[in-house]
N, C-alpha and C positions, 0 to 999 in steps of 0.2 A: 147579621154581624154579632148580635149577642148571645144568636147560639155556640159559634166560633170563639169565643171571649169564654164561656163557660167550659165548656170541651178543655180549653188552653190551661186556665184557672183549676179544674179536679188533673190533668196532667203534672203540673206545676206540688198539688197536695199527694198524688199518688208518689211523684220522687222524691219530695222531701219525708214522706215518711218510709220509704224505700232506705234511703240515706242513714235513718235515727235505726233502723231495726239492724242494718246491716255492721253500724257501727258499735254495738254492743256484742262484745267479745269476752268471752271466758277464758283466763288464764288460769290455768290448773298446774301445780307442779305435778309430775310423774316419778317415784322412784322407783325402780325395780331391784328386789333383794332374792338374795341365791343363797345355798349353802355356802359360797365363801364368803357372802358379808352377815353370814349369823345363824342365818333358817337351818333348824333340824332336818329340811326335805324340801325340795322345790316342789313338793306336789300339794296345794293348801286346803282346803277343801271349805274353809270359814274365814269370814273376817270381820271385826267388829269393834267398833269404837264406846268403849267406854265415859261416861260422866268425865272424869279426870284427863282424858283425852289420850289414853292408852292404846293403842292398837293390839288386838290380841287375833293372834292368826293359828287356827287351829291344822293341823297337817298329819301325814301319816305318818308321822314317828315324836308326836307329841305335840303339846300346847304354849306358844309363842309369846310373851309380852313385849310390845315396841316402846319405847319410850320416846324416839326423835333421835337417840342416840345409841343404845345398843337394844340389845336383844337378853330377855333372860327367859331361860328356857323351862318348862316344868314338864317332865315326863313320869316314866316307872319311878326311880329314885325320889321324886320330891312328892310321891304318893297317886301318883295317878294309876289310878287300875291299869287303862287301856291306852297305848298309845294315839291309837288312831281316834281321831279328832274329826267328828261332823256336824 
C-alpha cells in the first residue's frame, strides 16, 4: 500500500510542476517595418540595440536609427562612404 501512496504522491509533484512550467509564458510585442513605414530597404542585414535604447538597423541602401517612433535615416548625404550596411 505505501508503495501505491508514493507512486500517487511523485505523480501528484510531476503535474503540479508540469502545471508551474507550462504556465509561464512570454509576451513579446512583434512589429514589422517596410519601406512604407520608413526603412531605406526591406533587405536588413544588422540589428542592434543601443545604451539609450535606439534601434539601429543597418540595410543595403544605408544605416537606420528607430526611435519607437520614427526612423532617421543616415546614408551617402549624411557622410557615410558605403551604403551597404553589415
Amino acid at each position: 500500500m505505501k508503495k501505491w501512496i508514493d507512486i500517487f504522491i511523485w505523480i501528484l509533484v510531476l503535474l503540479f510542476c508540469f502545471q508551474i512550467a507550462s504556465a509561464q509564458t512570454n509576451d513579446y510585442i512583434y512589429r514589422q517595418f517596410t519601406t512604407k513605414k520608413g526603412l531605406p530597404s526591406n533587405e536588413c542585414h544588422e540589428v542592434y540595440q543601443d545604451s539609450r535604447g535606439y534601434l539601429w538597423v543597418g540595410t543595403d541602401n544605408g544605416l537606420v536609427r528607430y526611435d519607437g517612433y520614427e526612423f532617421k535615416r543616415y546614408g551617402n548625404r549624411q557622410g557615410l562612404g558605403e551604403p551597404v550596411i553589415f
